[in-house]
Structure formats: structure tokens, C-alpha cells
C-alpha positions as CSV (number, residue, x, y, z in Angstrom):
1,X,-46.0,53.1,4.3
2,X,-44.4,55.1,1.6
3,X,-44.7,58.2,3.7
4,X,-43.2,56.6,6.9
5,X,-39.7,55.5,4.5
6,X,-39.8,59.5,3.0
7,X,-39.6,60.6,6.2
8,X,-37.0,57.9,7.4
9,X,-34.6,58.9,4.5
10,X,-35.6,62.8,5.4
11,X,-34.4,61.9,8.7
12,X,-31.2,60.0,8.4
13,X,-30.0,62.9,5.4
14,X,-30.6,65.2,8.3
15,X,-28.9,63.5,11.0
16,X,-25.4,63.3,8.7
17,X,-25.8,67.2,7.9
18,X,-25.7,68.3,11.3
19,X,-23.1,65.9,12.4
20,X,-21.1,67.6,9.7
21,X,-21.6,70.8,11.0
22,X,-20.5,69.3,14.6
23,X,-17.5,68.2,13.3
24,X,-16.5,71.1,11.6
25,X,-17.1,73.2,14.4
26,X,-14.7,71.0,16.0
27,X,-17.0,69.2,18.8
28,X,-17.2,66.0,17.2
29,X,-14.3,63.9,16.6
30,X,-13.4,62.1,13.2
31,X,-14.1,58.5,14.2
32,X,-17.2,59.4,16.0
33,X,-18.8,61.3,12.8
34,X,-17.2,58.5,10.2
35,X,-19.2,55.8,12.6
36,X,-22.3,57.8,11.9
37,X,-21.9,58.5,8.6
38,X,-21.4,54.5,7.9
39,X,-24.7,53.4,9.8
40,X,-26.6,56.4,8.5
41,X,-25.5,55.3,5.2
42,X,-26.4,51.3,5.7
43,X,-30.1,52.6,6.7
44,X,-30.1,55.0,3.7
45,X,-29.4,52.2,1.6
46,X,-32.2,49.7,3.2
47,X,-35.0,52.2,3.1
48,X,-34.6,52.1,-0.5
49,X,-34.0,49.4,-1.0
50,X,-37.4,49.2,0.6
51,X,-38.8,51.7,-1.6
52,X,-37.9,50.2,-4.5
53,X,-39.2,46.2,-4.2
């Protein structure tokens, strides 16, 4: 299970670094990468959360 929430958090860190690299190349707009950074963020914080109890 512990490997499963690694690779979640490996995954969601991921996803915000390329949507930064999208939006500074200028094909992603400011709302759309600010909505992903706030979910991405919520599920960071829940896996561990998970992790940890």
C-alpha cells in the first residue's frame, strides 16, 4: 500500500511540474494551471495524510 501512495505523490509532483512548464511556454492559461495546482495540492496533502496515520 505504501508503494501505491509513493507513487501517487510521485505522480501528482509530476503533473504540477509539467503544467508549469505549459504555462510558461505560454499554452496554458493562468486560471487553468492555478485550478491544477489547487487539486494537485488537496491530493498531495491527503496521501499524506494517509501516509502518516
Amino acid at each position: 500500500m505504501l508503494y501505491i501512495q509513493i507513487i501517487t505523490i510521485l505522480a501528482l509532483v509530476l503533473t504540477v511540474f509539467f503544467s508549469y512548464d505549459e504555462y510558461k511556454k505560454g499554452t496554458m492559461k493562468l486560471h487553468n494551471f492555478k485550478i491544477i495546482c489547487v487539486c494537485e495540492c488537496i491530493a498531495l496533502f491527503g496521501m499524506i495524510y494517509l501516509i502518516l496515520t
